[in-house]
C-alpha positions as CSV (number, residue, x, y, z in Angstrom):
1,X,29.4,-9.0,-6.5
2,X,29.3,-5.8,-4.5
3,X,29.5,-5.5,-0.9
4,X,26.4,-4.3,1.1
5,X,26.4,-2.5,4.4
6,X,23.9,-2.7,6.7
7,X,23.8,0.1,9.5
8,X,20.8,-0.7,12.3
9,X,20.2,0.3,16.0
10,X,18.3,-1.5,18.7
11,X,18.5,-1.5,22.5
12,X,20.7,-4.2,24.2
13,X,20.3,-4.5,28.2
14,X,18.8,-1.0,28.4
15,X,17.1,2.1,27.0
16,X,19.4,3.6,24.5
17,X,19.9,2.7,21.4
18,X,22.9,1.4,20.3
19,X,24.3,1.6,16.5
20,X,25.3,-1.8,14.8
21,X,27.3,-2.0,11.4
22,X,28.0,-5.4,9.4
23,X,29.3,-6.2,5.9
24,X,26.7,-8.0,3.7
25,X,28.0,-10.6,1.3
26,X,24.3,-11.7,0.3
27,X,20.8,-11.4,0.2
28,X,20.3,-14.4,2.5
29,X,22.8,-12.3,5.1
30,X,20.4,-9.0,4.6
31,X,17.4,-11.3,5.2
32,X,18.8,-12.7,8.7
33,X,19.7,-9.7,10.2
34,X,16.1,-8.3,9.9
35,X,15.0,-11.9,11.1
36,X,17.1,-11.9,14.3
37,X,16.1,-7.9,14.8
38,X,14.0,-7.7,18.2
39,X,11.0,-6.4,16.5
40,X,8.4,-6.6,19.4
41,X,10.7,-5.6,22.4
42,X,11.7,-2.7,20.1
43,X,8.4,-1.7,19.2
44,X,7.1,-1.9,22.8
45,X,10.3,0.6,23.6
46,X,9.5,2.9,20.8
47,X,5.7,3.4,22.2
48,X,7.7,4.2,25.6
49,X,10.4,6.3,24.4
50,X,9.0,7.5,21.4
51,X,12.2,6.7,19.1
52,X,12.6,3.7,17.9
53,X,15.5,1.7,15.6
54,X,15.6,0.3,12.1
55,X,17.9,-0.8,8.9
56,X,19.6,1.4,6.2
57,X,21.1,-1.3,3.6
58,X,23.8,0.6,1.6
59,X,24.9,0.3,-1.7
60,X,28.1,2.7,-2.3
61,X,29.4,5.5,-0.7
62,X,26.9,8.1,1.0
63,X,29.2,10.9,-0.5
64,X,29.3,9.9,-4.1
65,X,27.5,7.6,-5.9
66,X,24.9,4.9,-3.9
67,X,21.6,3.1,-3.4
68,X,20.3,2.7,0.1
69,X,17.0,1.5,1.6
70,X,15.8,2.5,4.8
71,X,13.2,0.2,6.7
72,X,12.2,1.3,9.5
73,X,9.8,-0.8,11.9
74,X,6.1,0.0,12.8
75,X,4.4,-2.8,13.9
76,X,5.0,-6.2,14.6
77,X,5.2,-7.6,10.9
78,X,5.8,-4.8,8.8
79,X,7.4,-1.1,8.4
80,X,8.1,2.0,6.7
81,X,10.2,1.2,3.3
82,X,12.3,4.1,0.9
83,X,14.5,4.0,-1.4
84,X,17.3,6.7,-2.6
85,X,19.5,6.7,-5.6
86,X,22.4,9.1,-6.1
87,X,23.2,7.8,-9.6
88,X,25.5,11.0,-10.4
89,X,26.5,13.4,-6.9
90,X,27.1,16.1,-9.1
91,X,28.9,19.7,-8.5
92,X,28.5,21.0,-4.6
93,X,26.1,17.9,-4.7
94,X,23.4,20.2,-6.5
95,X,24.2,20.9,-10.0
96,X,24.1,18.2,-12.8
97,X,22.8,15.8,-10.1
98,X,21.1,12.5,-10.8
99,X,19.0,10.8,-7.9
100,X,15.9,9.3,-7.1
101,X,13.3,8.4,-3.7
102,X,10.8,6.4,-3.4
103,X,8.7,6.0,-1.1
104,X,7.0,2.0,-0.7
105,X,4.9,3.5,2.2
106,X,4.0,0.5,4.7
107,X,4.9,-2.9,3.6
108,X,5.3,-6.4,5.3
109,X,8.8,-8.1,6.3
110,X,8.8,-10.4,2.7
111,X,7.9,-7.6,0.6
112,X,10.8,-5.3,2.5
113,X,13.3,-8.2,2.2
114,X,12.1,-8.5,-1.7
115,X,12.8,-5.0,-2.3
116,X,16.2,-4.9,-0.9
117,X,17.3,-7.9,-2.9
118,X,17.9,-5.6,-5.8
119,X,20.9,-4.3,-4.0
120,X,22.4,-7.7,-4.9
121,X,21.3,-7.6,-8.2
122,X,21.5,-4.3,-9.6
123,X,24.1,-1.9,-9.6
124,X,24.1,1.9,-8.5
125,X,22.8,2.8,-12.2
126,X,20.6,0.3,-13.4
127,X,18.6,1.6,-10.2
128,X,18.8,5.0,-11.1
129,X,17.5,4.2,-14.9
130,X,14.7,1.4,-13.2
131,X,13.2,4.2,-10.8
132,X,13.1,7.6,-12.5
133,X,10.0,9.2,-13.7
């Protein structure tokens, strides 16, 4: 089983935003952090500040090989959802390169929390080879 990280901001007694880190072990953990996020005080906040917090759910290491999904709140009961896939970082992280987006455009809390359950399931790879055109 490979670890997960999960990197998400939200205000706490105030208007910044503050950054929160925590190691996944499961799906079920991934799936109880985004229920326990404080999605209407933040989207009330955002329409005041006009920047607003959300979840990157990381599979690997940002500087080689990994899978992450950003979701990134926009109303009450659904967000913005991508994907990216760095199968193969490749030489000055341009040449021989294998990666992948996607973009889900809007979709609701379950279908988010679906999606992200293939970074419990799959690994880095199988991504990669499920996703490219």
């Amino acid at each position: 089983m490979s670890l997960i990280k999960v990197f998400y901001q939200h205000r706490e007694n105030g208007t910044e935003l503050i950054n929160h880190e925590r190691d996944l072990k499961s799906h079920r953990e991934a799936c109880e952090t985004i229920d326990n996020y404080p999605w209407e005080k933040e989207l009330e906040l955002f329409e005041e500040f006009g920047e607003g917090g959300g979840f990157f759910f990381m599979l690997g290491d940002m500087d080689g090989k990994f899978a992450s999904y950003q979701f990134t709140p926009v109303e009450s009961d659904r967000g913005l959802l991508d994907l990216q896939v760095v199968s193969k970082p490749g030489f000055i992280g341009i040449f021989g390169r294998k990666s992948v987006s996607v973009d889900f455009k809007f979709v609701s809390i379950p279908e988010a929390k679906h999606q992200i359950k293939e970074l419990f399931e799959y690994s880095i790879d199988s991504l990669y080879q499920k996703y490219r055109k």
